[in-house]
C-alpha positions as CSV (number, residue, x, y, z in Angstrom):
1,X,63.0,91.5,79.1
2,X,61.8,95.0,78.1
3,X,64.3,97.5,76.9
4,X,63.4,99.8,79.5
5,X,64.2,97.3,82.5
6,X,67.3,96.4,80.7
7,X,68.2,100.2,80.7
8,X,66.9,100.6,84.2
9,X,69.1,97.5,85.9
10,X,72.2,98.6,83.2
11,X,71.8,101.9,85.2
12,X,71.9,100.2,88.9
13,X,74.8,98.4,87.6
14,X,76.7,101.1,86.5
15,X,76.2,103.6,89.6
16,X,76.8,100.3,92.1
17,X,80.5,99.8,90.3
18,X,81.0,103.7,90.6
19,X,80.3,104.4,94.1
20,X,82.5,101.2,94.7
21,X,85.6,102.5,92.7
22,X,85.3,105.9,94.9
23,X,85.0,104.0,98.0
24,X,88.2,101.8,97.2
25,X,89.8,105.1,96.4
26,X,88.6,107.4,99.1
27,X,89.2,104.7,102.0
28,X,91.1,101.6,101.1
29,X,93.9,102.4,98.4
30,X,94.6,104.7,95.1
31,X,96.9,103.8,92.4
32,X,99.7,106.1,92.1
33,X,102.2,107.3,89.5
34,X,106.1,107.8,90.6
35,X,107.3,110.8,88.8
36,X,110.7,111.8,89.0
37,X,114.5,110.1,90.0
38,X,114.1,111.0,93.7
39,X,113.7,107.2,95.3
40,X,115.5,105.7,92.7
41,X,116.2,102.6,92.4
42,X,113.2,101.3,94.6
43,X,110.8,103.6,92.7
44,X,111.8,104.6,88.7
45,X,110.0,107.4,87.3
46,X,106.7,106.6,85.7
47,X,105.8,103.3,87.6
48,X,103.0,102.3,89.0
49,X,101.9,102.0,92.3
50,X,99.1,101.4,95.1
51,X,99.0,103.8,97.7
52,X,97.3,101.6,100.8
53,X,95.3,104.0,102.4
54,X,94.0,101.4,105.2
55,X,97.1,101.0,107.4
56,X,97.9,104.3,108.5
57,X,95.0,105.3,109.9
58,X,95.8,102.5,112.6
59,X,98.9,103.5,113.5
60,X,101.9,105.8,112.5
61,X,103.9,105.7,109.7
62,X,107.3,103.5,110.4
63,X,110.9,104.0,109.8
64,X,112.1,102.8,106.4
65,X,108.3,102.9,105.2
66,X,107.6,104.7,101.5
67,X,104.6,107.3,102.2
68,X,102.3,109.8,99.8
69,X,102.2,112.9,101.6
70,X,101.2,116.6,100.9
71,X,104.8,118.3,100.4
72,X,105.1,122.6,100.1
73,X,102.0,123.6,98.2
74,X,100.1,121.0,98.6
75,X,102.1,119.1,96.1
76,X,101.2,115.2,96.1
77,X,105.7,113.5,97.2
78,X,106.6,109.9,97.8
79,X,109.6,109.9,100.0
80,X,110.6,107.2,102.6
81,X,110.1,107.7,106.6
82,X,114.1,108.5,108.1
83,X,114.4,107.5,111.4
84,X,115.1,110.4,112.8
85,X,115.8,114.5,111.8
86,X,119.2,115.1,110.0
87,X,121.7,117.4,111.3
88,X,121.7,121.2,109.9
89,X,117.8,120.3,109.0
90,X,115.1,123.4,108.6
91,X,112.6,124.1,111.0
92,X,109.3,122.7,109.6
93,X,107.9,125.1,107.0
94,X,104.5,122.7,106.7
95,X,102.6,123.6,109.6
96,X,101.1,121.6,112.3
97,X,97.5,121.3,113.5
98,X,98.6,121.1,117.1
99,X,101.7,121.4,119.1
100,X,101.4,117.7,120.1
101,X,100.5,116.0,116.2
102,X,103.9,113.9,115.6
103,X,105.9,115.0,112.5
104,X,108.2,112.7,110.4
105,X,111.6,113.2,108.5
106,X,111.1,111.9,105.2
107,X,113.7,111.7,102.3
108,X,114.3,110.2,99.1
109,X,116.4,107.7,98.4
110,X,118.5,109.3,95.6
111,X,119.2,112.2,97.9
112,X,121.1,114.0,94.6
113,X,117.2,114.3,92.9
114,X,115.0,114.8,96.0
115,X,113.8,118.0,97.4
116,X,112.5,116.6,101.0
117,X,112.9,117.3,104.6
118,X,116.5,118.5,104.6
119,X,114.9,121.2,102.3
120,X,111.7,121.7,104.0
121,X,111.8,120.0,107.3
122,X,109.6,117.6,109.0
123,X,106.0,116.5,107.7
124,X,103.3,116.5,110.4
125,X,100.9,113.7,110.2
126,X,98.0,114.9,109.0
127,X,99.7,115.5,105.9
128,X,100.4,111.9,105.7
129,X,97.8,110.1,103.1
130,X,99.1,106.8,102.8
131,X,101.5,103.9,102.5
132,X,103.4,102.9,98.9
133,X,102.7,99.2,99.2
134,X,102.2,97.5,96.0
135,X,104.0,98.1,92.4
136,X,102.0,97.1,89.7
137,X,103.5,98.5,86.6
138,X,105.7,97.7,84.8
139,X,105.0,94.0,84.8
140,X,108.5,93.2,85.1
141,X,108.9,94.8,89.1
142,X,105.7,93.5,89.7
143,X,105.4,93.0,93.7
144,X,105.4,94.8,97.0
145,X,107.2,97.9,98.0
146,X,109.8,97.3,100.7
């Protein structure tokens, strides 16, 4: 083998693996780090997690569910799916793309830490990326996200 086939199928290799990794990312699932105390205990600040970017795009997000949605300024939240609006909550400040696109309550599970939809109201779906499914760090809580 000639250094210059060697180079040339290292090459192949290398620019397979990557459009692989951004296909697993852009379609199938991302890996994710919690940050913060809002959905303490389930999620602790600074694990790790897989965002399963598959299942929603099926069907809607479900009640008691943990999602990865665009929050006020675009910022990347994890918060759980309620079942249904609180009392006293805002009018949604995160605007929709139609009149008809659902829109989900979703709150944190420490509710003392979380700045969610009794702050800024409901989150239409489109915002919506994906499902927290999978915990994969620390070793210790390894295991799926209930």
């Amino acid at each position: 083998m000639t250094i210059g086939r060697f180079l040339r199928d290292l090459t192949i290799v290398l620019i397979g693996a990557t459009a692989a990794l951004w296909g697993f990312e852009r379609w199938i699932a991302v890996p994710w780090t919690v940050e913060g105390a809002s959905m303490e205990p389930t999620l602790k600040d600074g694990e790790r997690v897989l965002v399963d970017l598959w299942s929603l795009r099926r069907r809607p997000p479900r009640t008691g569910e943990i999602v990865l949605f665009a929050g006020p300024a675009d910022e990347p939240l994890v918060k759980r799916v309620a079942a249904a609006p609180r009392d006293g909550a805002p009018p949604p400040l995160l605007g929709t793309d139609s009149p008809l696109e659902p829109s989900y309550f979703v709150v944190g599970d420490n509710a003392g830490e979380s700045s969610d939809s009794r702050a800024f109201g409901a989150v239409p779906r489109h915002r919506i990326r994906g499902r927290v499914a999978w915990r994969y760090w620390p070793p210790s809580r390894l295991g799926r996200i209930e």
